[in-house]
NUKOLVO-918338 format. One record per atom (N, C-alpha, C): x, z, y. Coordinates in steps of 0.2 Angstrom, whole numbers, plus 2048, in hexadecimal, padded with zeros to 3 digits. Layout:
XZY/...
REM end
This chain:
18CA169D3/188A199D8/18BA209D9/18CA249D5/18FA2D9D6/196A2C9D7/19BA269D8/1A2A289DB/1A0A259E1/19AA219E5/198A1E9EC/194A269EE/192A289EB/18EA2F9EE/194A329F1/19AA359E9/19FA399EA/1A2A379F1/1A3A2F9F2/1A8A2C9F5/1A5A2F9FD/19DA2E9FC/199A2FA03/19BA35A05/199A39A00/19AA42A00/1A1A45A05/1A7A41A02/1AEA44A03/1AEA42A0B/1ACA3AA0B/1AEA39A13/1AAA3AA17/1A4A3FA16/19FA42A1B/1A3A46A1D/1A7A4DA16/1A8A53A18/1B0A51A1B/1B3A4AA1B/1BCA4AA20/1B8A49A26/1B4A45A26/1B0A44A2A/1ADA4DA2F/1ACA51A2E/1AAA56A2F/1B3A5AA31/1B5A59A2F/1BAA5CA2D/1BFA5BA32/1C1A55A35/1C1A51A39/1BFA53A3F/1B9A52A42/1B6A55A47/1B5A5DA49/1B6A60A42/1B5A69A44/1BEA6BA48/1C5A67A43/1CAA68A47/1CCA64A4D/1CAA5CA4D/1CBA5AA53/1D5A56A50/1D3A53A53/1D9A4BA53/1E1A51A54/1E1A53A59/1E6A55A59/1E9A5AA54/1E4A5FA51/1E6A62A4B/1E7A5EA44/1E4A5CA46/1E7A56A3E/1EEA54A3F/1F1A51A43/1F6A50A47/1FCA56A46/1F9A5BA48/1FFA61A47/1FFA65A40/1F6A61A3D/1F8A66A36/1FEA65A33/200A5FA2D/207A62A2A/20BA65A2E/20EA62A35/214A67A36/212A6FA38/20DA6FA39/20AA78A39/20CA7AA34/208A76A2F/20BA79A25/210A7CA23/215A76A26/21AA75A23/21EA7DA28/21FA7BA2F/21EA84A33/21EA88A2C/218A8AA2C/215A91A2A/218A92A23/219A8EA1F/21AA8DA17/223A8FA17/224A8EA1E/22DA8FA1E/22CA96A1F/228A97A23/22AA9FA26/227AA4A22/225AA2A1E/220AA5A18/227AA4A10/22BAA0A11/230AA1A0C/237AA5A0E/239AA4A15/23CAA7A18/23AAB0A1B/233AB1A17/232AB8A19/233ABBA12/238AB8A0D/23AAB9A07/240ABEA09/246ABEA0D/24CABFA11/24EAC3A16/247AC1A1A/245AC3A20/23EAC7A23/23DACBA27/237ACDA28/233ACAA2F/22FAC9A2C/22BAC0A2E/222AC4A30/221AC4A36/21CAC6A37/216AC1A3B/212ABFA3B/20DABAA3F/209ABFA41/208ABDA45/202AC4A4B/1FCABEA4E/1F5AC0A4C/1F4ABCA4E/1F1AC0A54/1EFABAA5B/1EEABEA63/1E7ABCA63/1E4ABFA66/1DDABDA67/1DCABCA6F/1DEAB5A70/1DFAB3A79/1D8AB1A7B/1D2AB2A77/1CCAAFA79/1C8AB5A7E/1CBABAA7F/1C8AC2A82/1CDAC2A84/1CDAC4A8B/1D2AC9A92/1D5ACFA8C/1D0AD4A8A/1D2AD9A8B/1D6AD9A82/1D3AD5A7C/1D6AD5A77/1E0AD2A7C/1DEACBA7D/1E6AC8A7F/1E7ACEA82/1E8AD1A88/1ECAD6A8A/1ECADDA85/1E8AE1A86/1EBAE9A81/1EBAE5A7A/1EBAE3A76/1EBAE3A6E/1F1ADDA6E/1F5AD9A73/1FBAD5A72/200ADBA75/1FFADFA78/203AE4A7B/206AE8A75/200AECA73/200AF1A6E/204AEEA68/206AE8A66/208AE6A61/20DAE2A64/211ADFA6A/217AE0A6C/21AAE4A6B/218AEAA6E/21BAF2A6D/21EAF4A66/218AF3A62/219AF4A5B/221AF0A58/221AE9A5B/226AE6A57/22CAE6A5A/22CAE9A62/232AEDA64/234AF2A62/22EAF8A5F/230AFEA5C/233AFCA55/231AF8A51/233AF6A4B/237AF2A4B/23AAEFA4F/240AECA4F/247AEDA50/247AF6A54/24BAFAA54/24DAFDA4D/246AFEA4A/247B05A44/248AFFA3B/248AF7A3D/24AAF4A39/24FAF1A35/254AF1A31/25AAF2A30/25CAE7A2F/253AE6A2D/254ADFA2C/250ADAA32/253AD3A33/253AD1A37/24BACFA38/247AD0A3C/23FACEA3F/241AC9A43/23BAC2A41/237ABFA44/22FAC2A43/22EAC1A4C/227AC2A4D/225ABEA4F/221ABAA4E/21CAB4A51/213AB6A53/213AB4A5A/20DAB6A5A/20BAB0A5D/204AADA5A/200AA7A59/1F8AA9A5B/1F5AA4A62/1EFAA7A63/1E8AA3A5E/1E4AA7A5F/1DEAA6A5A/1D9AA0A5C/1DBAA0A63/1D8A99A66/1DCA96A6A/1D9A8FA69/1DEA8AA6E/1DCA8AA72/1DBA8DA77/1D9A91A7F/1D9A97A82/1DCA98A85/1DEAA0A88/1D7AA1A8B/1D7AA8A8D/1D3AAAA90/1D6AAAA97/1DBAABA97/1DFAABA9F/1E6AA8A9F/1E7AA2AA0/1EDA9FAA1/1F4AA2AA4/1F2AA5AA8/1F7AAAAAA/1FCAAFAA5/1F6AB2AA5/1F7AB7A9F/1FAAB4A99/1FBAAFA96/1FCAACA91/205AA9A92/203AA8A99/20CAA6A9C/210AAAA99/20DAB1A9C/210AB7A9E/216ABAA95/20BAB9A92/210ABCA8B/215AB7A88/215AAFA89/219AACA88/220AAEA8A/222AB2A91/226AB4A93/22CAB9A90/226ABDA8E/22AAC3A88/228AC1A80/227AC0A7E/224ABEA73/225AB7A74/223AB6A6D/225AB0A6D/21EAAEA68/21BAAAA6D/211AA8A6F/214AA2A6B/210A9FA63/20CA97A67/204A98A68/203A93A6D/1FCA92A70/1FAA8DA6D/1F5A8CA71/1F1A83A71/1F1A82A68/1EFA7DA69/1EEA79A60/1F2A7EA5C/1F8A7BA5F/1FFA7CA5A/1FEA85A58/1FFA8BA5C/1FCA8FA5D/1F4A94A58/1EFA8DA5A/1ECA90A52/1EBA8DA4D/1F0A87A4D/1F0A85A44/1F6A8CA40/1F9A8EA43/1FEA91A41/1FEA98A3F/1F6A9AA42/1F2AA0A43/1EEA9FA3B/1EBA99A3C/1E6A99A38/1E9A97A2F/1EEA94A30/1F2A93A29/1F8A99A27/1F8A9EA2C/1FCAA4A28/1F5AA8A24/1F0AA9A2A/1ECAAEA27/1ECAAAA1F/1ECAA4A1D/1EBAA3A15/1F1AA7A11/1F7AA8A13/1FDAABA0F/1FBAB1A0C/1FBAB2A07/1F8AB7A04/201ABCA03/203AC1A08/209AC5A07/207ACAA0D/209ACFA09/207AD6A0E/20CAD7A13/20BAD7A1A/20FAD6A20/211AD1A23/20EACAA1F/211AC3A23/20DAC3A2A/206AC3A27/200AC2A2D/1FDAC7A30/1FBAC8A36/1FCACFA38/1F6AD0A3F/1EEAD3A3C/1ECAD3A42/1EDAD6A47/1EAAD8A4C/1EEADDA51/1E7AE5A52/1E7AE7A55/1E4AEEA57/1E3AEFA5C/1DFAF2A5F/1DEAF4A66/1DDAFCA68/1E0B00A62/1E0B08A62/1E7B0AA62/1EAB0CA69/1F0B0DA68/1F3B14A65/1F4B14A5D/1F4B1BA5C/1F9B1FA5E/1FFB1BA5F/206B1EA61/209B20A65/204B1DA6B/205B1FA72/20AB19A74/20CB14A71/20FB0DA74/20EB0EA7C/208B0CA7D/207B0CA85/209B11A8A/20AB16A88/20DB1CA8C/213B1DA8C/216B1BA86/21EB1CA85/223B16A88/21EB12A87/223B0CA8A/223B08A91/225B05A94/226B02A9A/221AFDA9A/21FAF9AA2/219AF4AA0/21EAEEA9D/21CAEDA9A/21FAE4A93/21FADDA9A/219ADDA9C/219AD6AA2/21BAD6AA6/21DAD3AAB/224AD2AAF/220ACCAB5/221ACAABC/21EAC7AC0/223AC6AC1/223ABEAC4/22AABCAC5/22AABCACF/22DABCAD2/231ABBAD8/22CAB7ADC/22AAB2ADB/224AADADB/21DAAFADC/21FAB1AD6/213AB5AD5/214AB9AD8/216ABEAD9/216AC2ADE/215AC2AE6/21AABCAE4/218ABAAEF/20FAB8AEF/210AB4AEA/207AB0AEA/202AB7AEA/204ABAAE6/200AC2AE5/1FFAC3AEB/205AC8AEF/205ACAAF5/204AC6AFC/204AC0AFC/201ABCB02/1F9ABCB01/1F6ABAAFB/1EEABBAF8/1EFAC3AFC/1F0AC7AFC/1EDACDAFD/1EFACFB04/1F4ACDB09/1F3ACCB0F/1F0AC9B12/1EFAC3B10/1E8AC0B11/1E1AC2B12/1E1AC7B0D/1DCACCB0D/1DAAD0B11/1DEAD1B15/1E1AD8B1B/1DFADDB16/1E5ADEB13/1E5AE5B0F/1E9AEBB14/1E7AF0B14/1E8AF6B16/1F0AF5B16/1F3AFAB1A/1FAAF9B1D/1FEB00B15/1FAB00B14/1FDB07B0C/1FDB03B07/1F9AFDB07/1FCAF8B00/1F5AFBAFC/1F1AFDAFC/1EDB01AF8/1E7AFDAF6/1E4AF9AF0/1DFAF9AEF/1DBAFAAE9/1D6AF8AE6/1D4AFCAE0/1D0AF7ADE/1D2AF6AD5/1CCAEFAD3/1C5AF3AD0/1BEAEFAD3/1B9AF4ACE/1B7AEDAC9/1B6AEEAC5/1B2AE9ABF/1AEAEDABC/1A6AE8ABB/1A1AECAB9/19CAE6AB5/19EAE8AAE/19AAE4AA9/194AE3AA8/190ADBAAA/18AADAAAB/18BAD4AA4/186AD2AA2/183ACEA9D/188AC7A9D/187AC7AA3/189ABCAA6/18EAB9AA1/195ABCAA2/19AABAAA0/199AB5A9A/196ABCA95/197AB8A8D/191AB3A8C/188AB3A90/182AB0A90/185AA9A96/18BAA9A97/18DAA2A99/192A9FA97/198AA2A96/19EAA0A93/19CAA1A8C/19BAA3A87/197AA3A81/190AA4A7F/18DA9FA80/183AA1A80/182AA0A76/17DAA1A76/178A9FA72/17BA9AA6F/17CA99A67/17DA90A63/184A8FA66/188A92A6C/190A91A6B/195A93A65/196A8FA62/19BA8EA5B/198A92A56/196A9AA54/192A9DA50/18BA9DA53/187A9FA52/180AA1A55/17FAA7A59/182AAAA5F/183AB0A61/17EAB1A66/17BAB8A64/178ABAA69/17CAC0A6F/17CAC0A75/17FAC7A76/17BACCA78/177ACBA76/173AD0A7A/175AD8A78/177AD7A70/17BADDA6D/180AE3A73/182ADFA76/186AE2A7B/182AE5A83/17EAE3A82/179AE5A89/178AEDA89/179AF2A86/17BAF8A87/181AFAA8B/186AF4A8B/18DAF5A8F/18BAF4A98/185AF1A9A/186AEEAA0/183AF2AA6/186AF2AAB/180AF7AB0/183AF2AB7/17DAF3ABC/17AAF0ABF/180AF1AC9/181AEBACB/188AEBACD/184AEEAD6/17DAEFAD5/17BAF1ADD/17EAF8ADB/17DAFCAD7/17FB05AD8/186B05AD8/189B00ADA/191B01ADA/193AFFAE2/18EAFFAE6/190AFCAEA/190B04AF2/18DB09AF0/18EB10AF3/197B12AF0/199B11AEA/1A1B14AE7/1A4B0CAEA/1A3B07AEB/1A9B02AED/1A9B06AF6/1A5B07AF9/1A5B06B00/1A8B0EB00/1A7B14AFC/1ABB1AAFD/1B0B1AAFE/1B4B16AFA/1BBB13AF6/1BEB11AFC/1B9B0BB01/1BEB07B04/1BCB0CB0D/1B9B12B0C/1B9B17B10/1C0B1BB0F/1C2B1BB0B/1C7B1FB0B/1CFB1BB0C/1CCB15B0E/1D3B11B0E/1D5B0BB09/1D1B09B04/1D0B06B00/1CFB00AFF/1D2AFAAFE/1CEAF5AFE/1CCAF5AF7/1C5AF2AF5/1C3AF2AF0/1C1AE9AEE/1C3AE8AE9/1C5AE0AE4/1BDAE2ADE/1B8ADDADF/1B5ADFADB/1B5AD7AD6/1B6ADAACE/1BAAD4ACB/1B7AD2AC7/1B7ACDAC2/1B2ACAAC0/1B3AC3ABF/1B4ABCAB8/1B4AB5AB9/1ACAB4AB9/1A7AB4AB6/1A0AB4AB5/19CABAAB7/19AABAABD/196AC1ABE/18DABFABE/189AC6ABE/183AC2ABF/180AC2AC6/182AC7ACA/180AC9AD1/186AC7AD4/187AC8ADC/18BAC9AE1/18BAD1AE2/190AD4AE3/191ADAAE7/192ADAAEE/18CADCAEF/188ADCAF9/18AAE1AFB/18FAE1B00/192AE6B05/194AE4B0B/192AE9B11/193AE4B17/19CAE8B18/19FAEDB15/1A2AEFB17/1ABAEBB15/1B0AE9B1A/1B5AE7B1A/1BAAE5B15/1B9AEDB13/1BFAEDB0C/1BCAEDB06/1B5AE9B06/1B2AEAAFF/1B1AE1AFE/1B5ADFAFA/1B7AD8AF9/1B3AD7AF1/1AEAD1AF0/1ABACFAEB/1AFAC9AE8/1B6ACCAE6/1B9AC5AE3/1B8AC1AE0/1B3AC5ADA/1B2ABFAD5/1AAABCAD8/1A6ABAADE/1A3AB6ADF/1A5AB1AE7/1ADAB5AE8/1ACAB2AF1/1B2AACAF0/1B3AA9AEA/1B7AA4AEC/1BEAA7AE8/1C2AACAE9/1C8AADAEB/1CAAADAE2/1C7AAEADF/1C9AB1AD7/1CEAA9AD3/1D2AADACF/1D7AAAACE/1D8AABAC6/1DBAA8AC0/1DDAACABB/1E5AB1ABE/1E8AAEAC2/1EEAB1AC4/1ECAB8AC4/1E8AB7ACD/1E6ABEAD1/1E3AC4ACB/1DEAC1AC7/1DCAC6AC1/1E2AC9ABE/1E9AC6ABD/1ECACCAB8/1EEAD0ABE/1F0ACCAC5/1F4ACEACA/1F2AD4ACE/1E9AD5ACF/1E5AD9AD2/1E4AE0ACD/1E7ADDAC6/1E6AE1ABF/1EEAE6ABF/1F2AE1AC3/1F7AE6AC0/1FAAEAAC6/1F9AE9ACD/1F8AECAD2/1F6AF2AD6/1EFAF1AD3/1EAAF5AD5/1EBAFEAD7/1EBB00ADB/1EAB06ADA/1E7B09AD6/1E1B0AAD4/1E0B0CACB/1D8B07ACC/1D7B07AC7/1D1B01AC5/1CDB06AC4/1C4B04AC3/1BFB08AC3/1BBB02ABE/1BBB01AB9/1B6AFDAB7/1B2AFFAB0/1AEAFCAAA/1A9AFFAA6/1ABAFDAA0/1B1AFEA9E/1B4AFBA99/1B1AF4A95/1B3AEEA99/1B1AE8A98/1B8AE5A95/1B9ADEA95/1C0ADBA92/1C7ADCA99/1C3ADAA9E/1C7ADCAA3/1CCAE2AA6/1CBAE7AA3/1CDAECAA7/1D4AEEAA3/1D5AECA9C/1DAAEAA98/1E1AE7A9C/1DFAE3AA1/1E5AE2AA7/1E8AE9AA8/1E5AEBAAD/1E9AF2AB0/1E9AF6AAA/1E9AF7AA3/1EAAFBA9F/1F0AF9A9B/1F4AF4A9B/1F7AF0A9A/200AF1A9F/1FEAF1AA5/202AF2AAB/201AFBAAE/1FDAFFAA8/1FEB05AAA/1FBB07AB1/1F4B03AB3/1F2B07AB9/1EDB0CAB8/1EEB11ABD/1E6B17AB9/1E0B13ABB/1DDB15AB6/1D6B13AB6/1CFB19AB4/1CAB16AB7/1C5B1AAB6/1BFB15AB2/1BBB1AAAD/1B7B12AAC/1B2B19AAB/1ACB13AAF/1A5B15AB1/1A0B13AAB/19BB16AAB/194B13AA7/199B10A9F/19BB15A9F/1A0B11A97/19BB15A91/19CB10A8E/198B12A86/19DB0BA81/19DB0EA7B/19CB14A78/1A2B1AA7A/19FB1FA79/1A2B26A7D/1A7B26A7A/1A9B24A72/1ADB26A6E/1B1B23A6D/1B1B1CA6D/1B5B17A6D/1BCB18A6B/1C0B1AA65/1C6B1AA64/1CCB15A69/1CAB0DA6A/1CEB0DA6E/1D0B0EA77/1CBB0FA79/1CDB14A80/1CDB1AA81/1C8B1EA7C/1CBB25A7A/1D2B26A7A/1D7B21A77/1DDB23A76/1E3B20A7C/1E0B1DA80/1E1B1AA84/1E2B1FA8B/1E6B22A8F/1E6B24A94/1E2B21A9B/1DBB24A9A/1D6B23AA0/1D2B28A9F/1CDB29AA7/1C8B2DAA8/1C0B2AAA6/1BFB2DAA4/1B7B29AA1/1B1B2EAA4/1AEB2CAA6/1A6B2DAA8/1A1B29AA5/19FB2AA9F/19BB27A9B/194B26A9F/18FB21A9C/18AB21A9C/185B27A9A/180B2CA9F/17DB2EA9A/176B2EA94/178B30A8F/175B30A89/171B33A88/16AB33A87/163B39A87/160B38A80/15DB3EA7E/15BB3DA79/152B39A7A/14FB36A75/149B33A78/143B36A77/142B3AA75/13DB3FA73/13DB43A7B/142B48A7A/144B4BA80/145B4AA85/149B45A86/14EB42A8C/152B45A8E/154B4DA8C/15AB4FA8C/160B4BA8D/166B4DA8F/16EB4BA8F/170B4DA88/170B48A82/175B4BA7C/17BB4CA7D/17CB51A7B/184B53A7A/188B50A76/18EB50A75/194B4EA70/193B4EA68/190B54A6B/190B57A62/189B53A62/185B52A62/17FB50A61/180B48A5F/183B42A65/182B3DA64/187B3EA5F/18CB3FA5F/190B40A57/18DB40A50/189B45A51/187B46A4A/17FB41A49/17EB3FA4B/178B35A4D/17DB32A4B/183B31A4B/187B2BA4B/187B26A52/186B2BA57/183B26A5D/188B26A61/18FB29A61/195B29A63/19AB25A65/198B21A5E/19DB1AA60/197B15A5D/193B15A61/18DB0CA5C/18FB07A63/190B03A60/191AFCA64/18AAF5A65/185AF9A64/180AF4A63/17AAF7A67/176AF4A6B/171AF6A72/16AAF7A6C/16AAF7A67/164AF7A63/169AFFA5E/16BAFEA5D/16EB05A5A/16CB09A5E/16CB09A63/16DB10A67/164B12A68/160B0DA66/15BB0DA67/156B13A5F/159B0DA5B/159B10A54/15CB18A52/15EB1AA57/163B20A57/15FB25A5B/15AB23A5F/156B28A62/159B28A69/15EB25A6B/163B26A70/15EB21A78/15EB23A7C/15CB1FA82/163B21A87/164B1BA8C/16AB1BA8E/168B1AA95/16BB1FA9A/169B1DAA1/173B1CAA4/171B15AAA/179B17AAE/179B1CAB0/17FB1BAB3/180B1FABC/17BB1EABF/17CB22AC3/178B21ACA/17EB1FAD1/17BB1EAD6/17FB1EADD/183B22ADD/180B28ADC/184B2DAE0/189B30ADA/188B2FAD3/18EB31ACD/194B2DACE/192B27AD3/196B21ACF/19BB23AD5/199B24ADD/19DB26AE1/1A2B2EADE/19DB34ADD/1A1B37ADC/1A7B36AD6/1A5B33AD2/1ACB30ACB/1B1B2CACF/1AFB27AD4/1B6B24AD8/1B9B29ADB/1B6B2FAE0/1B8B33AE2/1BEB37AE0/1BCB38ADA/1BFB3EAD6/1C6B39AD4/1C5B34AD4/1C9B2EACF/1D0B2DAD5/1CBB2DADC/1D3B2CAE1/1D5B31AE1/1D3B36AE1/1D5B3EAE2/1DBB3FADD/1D9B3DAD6/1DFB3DAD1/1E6B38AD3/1E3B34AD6/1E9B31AD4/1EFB2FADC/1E9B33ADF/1EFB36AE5/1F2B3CAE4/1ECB3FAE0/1F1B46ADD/1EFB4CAE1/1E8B4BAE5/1E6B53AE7/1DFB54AE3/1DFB53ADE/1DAB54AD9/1DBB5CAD6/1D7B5FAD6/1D9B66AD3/1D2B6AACE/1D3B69AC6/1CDB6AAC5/1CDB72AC2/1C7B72AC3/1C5B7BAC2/1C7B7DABA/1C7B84AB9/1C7B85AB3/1C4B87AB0/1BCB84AAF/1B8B82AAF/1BAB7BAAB/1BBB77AB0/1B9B6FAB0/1C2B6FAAA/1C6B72AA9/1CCB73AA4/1CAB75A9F/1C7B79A9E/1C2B7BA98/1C1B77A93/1BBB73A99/1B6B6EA96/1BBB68A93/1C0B66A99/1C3B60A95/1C6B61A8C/1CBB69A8D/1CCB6BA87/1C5B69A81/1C1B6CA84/1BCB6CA7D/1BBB65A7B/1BAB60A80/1B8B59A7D/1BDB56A7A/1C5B56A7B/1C7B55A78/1CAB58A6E/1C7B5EA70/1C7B61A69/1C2B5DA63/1BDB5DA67/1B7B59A63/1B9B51A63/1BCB4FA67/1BCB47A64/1C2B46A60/1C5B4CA62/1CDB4BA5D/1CDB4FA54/1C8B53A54/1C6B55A4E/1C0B55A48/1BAB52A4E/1B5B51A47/1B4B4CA44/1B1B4EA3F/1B3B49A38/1B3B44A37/1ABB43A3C/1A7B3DA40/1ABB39A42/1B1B38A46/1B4B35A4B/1B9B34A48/1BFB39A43/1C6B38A41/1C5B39A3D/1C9B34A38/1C8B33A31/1D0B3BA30/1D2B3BA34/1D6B44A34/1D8B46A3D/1D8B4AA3A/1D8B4DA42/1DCB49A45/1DDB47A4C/1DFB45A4F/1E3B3CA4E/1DEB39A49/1E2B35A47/1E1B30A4E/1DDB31A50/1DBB2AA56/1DEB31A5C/1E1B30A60/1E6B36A64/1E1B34A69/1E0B3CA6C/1DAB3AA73/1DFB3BA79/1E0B37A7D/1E2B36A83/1DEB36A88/1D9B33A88/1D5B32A8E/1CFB39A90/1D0B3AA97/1CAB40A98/1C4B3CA99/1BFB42A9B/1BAB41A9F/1BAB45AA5/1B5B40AA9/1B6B41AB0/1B2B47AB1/1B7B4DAB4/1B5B53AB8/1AEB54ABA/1ACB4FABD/1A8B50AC2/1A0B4EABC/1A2B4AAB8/19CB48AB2/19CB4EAAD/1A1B52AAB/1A2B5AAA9/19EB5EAAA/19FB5EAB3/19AB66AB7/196B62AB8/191B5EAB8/18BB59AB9/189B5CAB1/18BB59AAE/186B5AAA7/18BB5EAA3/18BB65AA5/190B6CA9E/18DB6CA99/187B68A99/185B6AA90/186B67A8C/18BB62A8D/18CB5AA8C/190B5DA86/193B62A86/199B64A81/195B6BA7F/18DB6DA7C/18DB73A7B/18CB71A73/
REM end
């Protein structure tokens, strides 16, 4: 009777075991093993590094497979021994097939099955260096020292550029991507009871509402602009009766291509720090990001962009907290919409008319007749002294390096923001 239990018992759990990988990993497992266990003896010789990608997020596959390309080009100069770098994604699914082409292109990617059995049996080797996750804080300045990594072939390109004639784009070639984080994406592409039990609501402190965007797209495509408002899963339409103000991600035309293509193109992007805007940050376009929280966020602080946070009030008061203030809450860098609550913190967007003047100021920089007071030179200096100094935010000074300002125009709006 107890070896008919045991016997029960074993081939419930192959039985489980079975169904949790799916026919086709059983199929690839020994020879993945047998992969990994070589490279894992051959990293006796050789320096042998597994990275693994995280291709299930836009923004992780782009900036954090970049920033760690970079890495294995800088380290492969200053290495005397031969490097193999293998980079395997975390799931059998891109999030953008295009984009998965592409890094196929430059690194050397497995995907699909093959891809994360290979992923998921290095992480067991126990050797410092074999397995390697990646980062999304570029401390070194990779993305500003080096050239863009991805490459459009002769081809995408025509397709790119016919899509946007199509469009009757302005005769100056000029448009602008906005993307504006709302709920929808992960409450339908990942609900409730998908694979862990997740809820998102966690992140409901990132999202602002796509009608107050709709006075800064129509300024934007006022001054010559077309504007691409972008998005796979949105929860509204972006309603505008005006020409160059194009609702891509609800009118038909969205594409995984067009997403990296409108990402690497774009005259400079405006979006709320969501997964996507990691495209143009990737192919080096400026960008401005609106309604962004956490203020402090080590990896777009380091990142060269213009920021206009969300403002912050105290809830007793309802004042504007300062830097120094939410800093010393911990309320600087919280990731969680119940935090900021438990913090004392109440959070209002932009308004209309903030969100126009931050575009404003946004094209003005990057045409280049931006000129800010010294006053508004001042102010940048001090915030960046504070996020690059206190004790709260660098574990030593400047360990996480501030690249990104804040917007001018959110400076002389709110001076106290830095008292």
């Amino acid at each position: 009777m107890l070896s008919q239990v045991n016997f029960k018992s074993f081939a419930q759990q192959k039985l489980r075991v079975v169904r949790a990988l799916g026919m086709k990993k059983i199929l690839f497992l020994p020879s993945a093993w047998v992969y990994v266990s070589s490279l894992w003896i051959y990293s006796r010789v050789a320096a042998v590094k597994i990275f693994e990608v995280k291709n299930s997020r836009i923004g992780d596959f782009a900036r954090d497979t970049e920033i760690a390309f970079l890495k294995t080009k800088e380290g492969n100069k200053k290495s005397l021994r031969r490097a193999i770098n293998i980079f395997c994604t975390s799931s059998e699914k891109s999030c953008n097939f295009e984009l998965e082409r592409m890094w196929k292109r430059e690194l050397n990617l497995k995907s699909g099955t093959w891809g994360w059995l290979i992923n998921d049996l290095s992480r067991r080797y126990k050797k410092e260096g074999f397995y390697n996750q990646l980062t999304d804080v570029d401390r070194t300045g990779l993305l500003t020292k080096n050239p863009v990594s991805l490459k459009f072939t002769k081809s995408e390109l025509k397709v790119g550029n016919d899509f946007l004639n199509a469009t009757g784009r302005p005769s100056c070639n000029k448009f602008v991507c906005l993307n504006v984080r709302d709920s929808a994406f992960l409450s339908i592409s990942e609900p409730i009871g998908w694979g862990r039990n997740r809820n998102w609501s966690y992140h409901d402190y990132r999202d602002s509402d796509i009608k107050t965007y709709v006075a800064a797209a129509e300024a934007l495509a006022e001054m010559g602009y077309t504007v691409f408002r972008m998005g796979a899963i949105v929860k509204e339409p972006l309603l505008s009766n005006h020409p160059r103000v194009i609702d891509y991600a609800t009118n038909g035309m969205r594409t995984e291509f067009l997403d990296i293509f409108l990402g690497a193109h774009c005259a400079f992007a405006v979006s709320t720090g969501s997964g996507w805007d990691e495209v143009p940050t990737i192919f080096r376009r400026p960008q401005i990001w609106v309604n962004f929280l956490p203020i402090a966020d080590p990896a777009p602080v380091s990142q060269t962009l213009t920021i206009f946070p969300k403002i912050l009030l105290d809830r007793d008061s309802l004042e504007v907290l300062t830097l120094q203030q939410l800093t010393e809450r911990g309320a600087a860098r919280l990731c969680h919409t119940q935090a900021y609550k438990d913090t004392g913190v109440v959070i209002r967007d932009l308004s209309s008319e903030e969100l126009v003047d931050a575009v404003t100021e946004m094209a003005q920089r990057v045409k280049g007749t931006f000129i800010e007071t010294p006053e508004q030179i001042e102010m940048q200096a001090k915030a960046k002294h504070i996020l690059s100094t206190h004790p709260k935010l660098q574990p030593s000074p400047n360990y996480y390096p501030i690249r990104a300002q804040f917007a001018s125009c959110f400076l002389s709006r709110y001076p106290n923001f830095l008292d």
